[in-house]
C-alpha positions in Angstrom: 179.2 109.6 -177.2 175.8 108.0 -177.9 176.1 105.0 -174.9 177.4 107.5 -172.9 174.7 109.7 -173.0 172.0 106.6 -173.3 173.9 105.7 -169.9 173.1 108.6 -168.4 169.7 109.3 -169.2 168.9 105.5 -168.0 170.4 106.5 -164.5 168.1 109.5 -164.5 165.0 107.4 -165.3 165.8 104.5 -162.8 166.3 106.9 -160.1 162.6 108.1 -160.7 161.1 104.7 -159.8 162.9 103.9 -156.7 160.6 105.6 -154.7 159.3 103.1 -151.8 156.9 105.9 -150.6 154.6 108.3 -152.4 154.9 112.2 -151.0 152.3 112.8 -148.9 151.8 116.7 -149.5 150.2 119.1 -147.1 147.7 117.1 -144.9 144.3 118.9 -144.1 143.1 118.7 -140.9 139.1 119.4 -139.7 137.0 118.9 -137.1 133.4 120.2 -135.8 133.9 120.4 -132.3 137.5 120.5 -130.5 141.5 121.0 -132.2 143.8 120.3 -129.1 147.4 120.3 -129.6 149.7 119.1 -126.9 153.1 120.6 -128.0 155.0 119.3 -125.6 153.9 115.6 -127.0 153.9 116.5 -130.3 150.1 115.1 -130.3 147.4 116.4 -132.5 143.4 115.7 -131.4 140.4 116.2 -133.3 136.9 115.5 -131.8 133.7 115.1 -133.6 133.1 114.7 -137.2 136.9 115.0 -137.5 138.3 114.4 -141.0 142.2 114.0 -142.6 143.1 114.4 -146.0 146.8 113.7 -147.8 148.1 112.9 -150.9 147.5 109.4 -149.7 144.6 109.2 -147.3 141.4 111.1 -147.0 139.5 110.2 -143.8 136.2 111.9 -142.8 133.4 111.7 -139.8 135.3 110.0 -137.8 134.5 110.7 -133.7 138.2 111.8 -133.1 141.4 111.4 -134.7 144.9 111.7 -132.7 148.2 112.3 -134.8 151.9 112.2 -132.9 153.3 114.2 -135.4 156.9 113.0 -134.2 156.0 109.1 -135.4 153.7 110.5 -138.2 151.1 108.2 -137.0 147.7 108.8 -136.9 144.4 106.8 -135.3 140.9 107.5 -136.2 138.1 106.1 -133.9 134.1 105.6 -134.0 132.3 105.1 -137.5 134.5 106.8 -140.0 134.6 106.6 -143.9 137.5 106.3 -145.7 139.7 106.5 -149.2 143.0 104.9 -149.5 145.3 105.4 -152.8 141.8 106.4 -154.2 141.1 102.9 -154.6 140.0 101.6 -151.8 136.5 103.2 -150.2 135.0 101.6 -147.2 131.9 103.7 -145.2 130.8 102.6 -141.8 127.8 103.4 -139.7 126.8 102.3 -136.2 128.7 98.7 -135.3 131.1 98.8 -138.4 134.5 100.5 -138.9 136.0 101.4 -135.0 139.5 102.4 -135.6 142.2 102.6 -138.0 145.9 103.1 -137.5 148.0 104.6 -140.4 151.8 106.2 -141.3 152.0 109.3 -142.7 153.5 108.6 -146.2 152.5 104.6 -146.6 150.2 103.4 -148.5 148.9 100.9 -146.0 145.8 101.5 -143.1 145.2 99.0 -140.8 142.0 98.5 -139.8 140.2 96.8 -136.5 
């Protein structure tokens, strides 16, 4: 009765760390000028001082962001700071950061 119940409770817990993607929550979106959304596209735009903000991901001041909410993608351009995982903080001004690409739910940005 013991292994059997030690059996099952170690399934339970295993289960809990299989996860290959953290929940990314109710995203926030912002902006200071314009919110276009192109329903027919599924496409999301933000224009001036636009910021995004999920579980994940927290983006702010960027000059516009664009999210096709049926790939869950989502690209910021101009000089835009940024916090990934809440780790990783990068802040550009003028010539620095010019776009970055990321997937709703992954814990990766890519950055050019």
């Amino acid at each position: 009765m013991k292994k059997m119940l030690l059996a099952i409770v170690a399934i339970v817990s295993f289960g809990a760390y299989a996860q290959d993607q953290k929940p990314a929550g109710d995203p926030v979106f912002s902006c200071k000028d314009v919110m276009t959304i192109d329903n027919e596209c599924r496409v999301l735009t933000l224009t001036e001082d636009a910021s995004y903000k999920d579980a994940i991901i927290e983006i702010s001041g960027a000059s516009e962001i664009i999210f096709d909410q049926a790939t869950k993608e989502l690209i910021a351009t101009g000089p835009f700071d940024f916090t990934i995982d809440g780790s990783v903080e990068l802040t550009s001004s003028g010539e620095g950061l010019k776009k970055l690409k990321y997937k709703v739910g992954e814990a990766v940005a890519y950055i050019e």
